[in-house]
N, C-alpha and C positions, 0 to 999 in steps of 0.2 A: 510643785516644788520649784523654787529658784535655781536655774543650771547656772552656774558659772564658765563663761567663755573657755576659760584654762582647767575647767573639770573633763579630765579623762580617764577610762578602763585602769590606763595603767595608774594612774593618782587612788585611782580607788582599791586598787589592791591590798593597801598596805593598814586598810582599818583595822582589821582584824588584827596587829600588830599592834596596835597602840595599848601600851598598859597605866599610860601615864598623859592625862590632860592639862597643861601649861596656861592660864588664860591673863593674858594681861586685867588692867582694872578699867582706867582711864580710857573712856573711847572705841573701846572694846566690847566689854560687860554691859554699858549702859553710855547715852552720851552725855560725855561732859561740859559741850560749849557754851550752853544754853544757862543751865544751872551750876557749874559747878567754876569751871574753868573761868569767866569772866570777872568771878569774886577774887579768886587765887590770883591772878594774875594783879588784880588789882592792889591786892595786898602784897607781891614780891616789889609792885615798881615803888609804892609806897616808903616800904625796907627797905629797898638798893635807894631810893633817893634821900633818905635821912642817915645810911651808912655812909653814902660816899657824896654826901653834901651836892646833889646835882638836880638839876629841873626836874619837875617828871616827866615830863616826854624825851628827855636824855635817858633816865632812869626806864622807862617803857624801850627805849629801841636798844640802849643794851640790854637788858631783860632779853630779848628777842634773838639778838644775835649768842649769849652765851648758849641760848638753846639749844641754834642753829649753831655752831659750832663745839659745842660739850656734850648734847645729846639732854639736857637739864640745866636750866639756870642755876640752881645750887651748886652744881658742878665744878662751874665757871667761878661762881664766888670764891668759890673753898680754893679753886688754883690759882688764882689772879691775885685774889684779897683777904686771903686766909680766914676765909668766913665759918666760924662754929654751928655745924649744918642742925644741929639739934637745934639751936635755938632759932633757926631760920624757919627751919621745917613749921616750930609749933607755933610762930608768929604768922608765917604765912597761910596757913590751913585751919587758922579759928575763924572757920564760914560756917554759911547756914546751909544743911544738908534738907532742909523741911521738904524743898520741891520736889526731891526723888522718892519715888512712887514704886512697887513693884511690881512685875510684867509676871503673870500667871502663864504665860506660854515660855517665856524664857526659862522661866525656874524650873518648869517641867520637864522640859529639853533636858536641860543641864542635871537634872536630879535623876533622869533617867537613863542619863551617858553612863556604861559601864566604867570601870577601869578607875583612879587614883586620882583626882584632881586635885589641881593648886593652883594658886596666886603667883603671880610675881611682876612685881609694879617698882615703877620709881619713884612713888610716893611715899609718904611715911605711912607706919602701921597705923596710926590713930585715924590718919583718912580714909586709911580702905576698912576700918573695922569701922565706919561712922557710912561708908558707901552701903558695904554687903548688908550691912543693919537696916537701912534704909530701903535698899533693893528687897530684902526679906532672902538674902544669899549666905545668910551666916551660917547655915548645917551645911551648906551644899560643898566647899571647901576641905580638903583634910589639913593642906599645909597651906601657908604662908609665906611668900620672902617680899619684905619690902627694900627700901632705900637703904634700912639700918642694918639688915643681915647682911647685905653685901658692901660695908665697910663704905660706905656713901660713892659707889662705881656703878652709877646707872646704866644702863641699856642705851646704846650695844655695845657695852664694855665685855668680854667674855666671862670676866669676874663671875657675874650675879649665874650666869647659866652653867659656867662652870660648877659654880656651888651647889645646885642643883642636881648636876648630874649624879654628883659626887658623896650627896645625901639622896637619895634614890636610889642607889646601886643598881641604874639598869642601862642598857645598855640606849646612845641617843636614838637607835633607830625605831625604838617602843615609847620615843615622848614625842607628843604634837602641840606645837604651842600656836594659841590665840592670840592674832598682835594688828595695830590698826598700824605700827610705824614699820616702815619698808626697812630702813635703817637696820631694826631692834632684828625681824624677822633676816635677814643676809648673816649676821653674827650667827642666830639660831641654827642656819642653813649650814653656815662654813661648818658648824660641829658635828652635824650628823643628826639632826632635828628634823624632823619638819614638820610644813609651815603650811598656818592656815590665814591669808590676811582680809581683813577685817574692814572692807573701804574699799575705794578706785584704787586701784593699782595697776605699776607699770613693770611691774615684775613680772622677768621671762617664766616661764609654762611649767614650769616646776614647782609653783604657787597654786595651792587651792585658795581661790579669791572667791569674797560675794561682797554685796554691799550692807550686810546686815549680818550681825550675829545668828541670828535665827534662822535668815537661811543656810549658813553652813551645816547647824544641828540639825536640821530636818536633811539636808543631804547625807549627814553622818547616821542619820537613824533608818535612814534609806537605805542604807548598804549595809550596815549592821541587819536589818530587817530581810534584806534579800540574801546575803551572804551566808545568812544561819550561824547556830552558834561554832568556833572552833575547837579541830579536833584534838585533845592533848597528846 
């Protein structure tokens, strides 16, 4: 089993509490640099440079920076240049989904974690319903929130988690959210979430971290397995 540096007693205490699983999409779930992210990306500097009439390597390093400073390039558009995110969304995300493949140990994991699971990405829903399809993750989900449910206010805007809490009726100390951006995961934290991240990280010890999805669920079926079931 993969230990994580910042896995402790006291971090494990609180599985049994969890009634509600949170999993980002992008980079999280499955990764996106390889196959997915490099198409996308190439299609926003595309759009930003025949919107706003600029080079593409002008158009690629603002790309970049609205990201880095809005948390989503669309973000940035929509404040700066009052860009109609709908039409962005479905310009920039007609890519080819062919090369994802789906992980028979992941899916297992995930289909065998007790408790409510859901999505929640900065993507739009046609992406992640073209990902989970792809990955073979479409039963594994109950809910959904992408980009459009939360009123185009990506992560870590409190909006989107707010929404969530607030359709769950439970309370944040029983949701644990899956997230690879340190960013997204601190908003999660200030609410009363917690947090499982998804990558290197430099996040203080209050972060259950690994560098792989799968090692977290096998840590989580770990403690579920030894902790027994609880008592009502």
């Amino acid at each position: 089993m993969v230990q994580a540096p910042s896995c402790t007693n006291n971090m494990a205490s609180w599985v049994h509490e969890i009634s509600v699983w949170v999993f980002d999409l992008d980079n999280t779930l499955y990764d996106a640099r390889t196959e997915i992210f490099p198409q996308i990306d190439a299609r926003m500097t595309g759009y930003m440079a025949g919107m706003l009439g600029l080079s593409w390597d002008r158009a690629n390093d603002l790309r970049r920076t609205y990201w880095v400073e809005f948390g989503a390039t669309l973000h940035g558009l929509r404040q700066i240049h009052g860009l109609c995110p709908l039409i962005f969304t479905q310009n920039t995300h007609d890519i080819d989904y062919s090369g994802l493949v789906p992980c028979g140990v992941t899916n297992q994991f995930l289909t065998k974690l007790p408790g409510h699971k859901m999505l929640f990405t900065n993507g739009p829903r046609q992406h992640a319903l073209q990902v989970l399809a792809q990955r073979g993750m479409t039963d594994i989900f109950a809910d959904m929130i992408t980009i459009e449910d939360t009123d185009f206010r990506p992560k870590p805007d409190p909006h989107g988690y707010e929404h969530i809490l607030k359709q769950l009726g439970v309370p944040a100390s029983q949701v644990a959210m899956f997230e690879d951006n340190e960013q997204n995961l601190l908003t999660a934290r200030s609410l009363g979430l917690r947090t499982l991240h998804v990558g290197a990280s430099r996040l203080p010890y209050w972060d259950r971290r690994d560098d792989h999805l799968n090692g977290h669920l096998e840590w989580l079926h770990h403690q579920l397995d030894a902790q027994g079931p609880t008592t009502p």
